[in-house]
C-alpha positions, 0 to 999 in steps of 0.5 A: 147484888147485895139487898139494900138494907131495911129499917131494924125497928126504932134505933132510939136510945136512953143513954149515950155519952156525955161529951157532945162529939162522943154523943154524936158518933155514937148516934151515927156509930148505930146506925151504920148499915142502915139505908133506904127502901127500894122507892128510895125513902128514909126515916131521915128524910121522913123525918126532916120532911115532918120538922119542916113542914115539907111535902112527904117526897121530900123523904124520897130525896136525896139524903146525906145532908138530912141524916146528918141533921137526925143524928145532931138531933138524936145527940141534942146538937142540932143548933151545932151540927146544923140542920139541912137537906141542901149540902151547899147551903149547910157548907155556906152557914158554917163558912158565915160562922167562921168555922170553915177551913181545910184541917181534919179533925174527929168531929167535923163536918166534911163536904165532897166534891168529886171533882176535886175543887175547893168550891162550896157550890161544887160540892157534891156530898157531906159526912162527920169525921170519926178518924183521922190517919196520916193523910186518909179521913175516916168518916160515917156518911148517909146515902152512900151506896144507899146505905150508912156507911164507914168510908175511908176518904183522901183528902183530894176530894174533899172542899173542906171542913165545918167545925160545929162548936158542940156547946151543947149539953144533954137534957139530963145526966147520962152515965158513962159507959153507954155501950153497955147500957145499949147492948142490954136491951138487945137479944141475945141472937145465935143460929136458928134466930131469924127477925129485924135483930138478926138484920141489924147484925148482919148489916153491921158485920158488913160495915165491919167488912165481914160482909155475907155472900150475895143472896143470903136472906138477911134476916135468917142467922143460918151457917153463914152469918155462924161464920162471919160471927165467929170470926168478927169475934175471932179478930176482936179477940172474943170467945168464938161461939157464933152467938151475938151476945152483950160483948159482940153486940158492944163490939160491933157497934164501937168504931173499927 
């Protein structure tokens, strides 16, 4: 079985885009492979614990919900997106604020309900809507398989959608391409490399279904991710070196 993921040092970023749904996916966008220790805790839930004044088991819980609120807060959106741990109750302030429906649209909060109701007290989980195509909802999700994860959903076990009205705006300018402003201050990692960088990359190749063989130590950049790299880089139309520069680090942290 695969080793759940660890934290690759501070996610922070100094630029992302300037529109509020686009601010907000790339938050989510990077941290995709991310997920919790073995005893179960998160910085999301560290984190949210610490806002509220919550005992510090609370970053221990269950922590779709909280993740969520952690990118609204990265992105500067916190007062859209809202800010909870309990998917019920953020399902019911969206519904109060009249933004609540059935319609799938990038940028809305969806909430699960395995059982396949529409009922705000059945649901289950909750994620944000990157795509939609035909009748499948692409979404980012925290707490799924333990991990952040790109998810491929049918619209039979979702209750519904909460549409944050993202009105607000960044602290300061950003500049346009955000990707390249990230992917300069990432190394520039090949085989031989070994450290947190090279466990980033190996969980974002699995997001991307480029996934490793059980048992292989995630943060050694040996001859098997020198393969999953050559041929991320080969279906994205890249040089294939097997060598995580600026263009595959950009690669690997756009939408699939």
């Amino acid at each position: 079985m695969m080793a759940r993921p660890a934290w690759s040092g501070s996610t922070q970023r100094t630029t992302m885009p300037s529109g509020p749904l686009d601010r907000l996916l790339a938050v989510a966008r990077g941290e995709l492979g991310q997920g919790e220790r073995k005893d179960g805790w998160t910085r999301y839930g560290q984190w949210w614990a610490e806002r509220h004044g919550k005992p510090d088991s609370w970053a221990h819980a269950a922590w779709c919900d909280m993740f969520l609120a952690w990118c609204a807060h990265q992105a500067g959106l916190i007062n859209d997106v809202g800010d909870f741990a309990y998917t019920l109750s953020h399902a019911s302030w969206f519904k109060q604020r009249g933004r609540w429906g059935r319609m799938p649209k990038p940028g809305a909060i969806v909430f699960f309900d395995w059982g396949g109701s529409h009922n705000l007290k059945k649901i289950d989980h909750v994620g944000i809507v990157e795509a939609v195509r035909g009748t499948t909802v692409i979404t980012i999700e925290g707490n799924t398989a333990n991990r952040v994860m790109r998810r491929a959903r049918s619209m039979a076990a979702i209750a519904g959608f909460g549409y944050p009205a993202y009105t607000s705006k960044p602290a300061c300018p950003q500049p346009e391409n955000w990707t390249e402003e990230i992917v300069k201050q990432l190394p520039t990692l090949r085989k031989g490399a070994t450290g947190w960088d090279v466990k980033t990359v190996f969980y974002l190749l699995y997001a991307r279904d480029y996934g490793l063989n059980d048992g292989i130590d995630d943060t050694q950049f040996g001859v098997p991710m020198d393969d999953a790299v050559r041929a991320f880089q080969r279906h994205a139309g890249l040089a294939v070196d097997g060598i995580c520069g600026p263009k595959t680090w950009a690669a690997l942290l756009r939408a699939a």
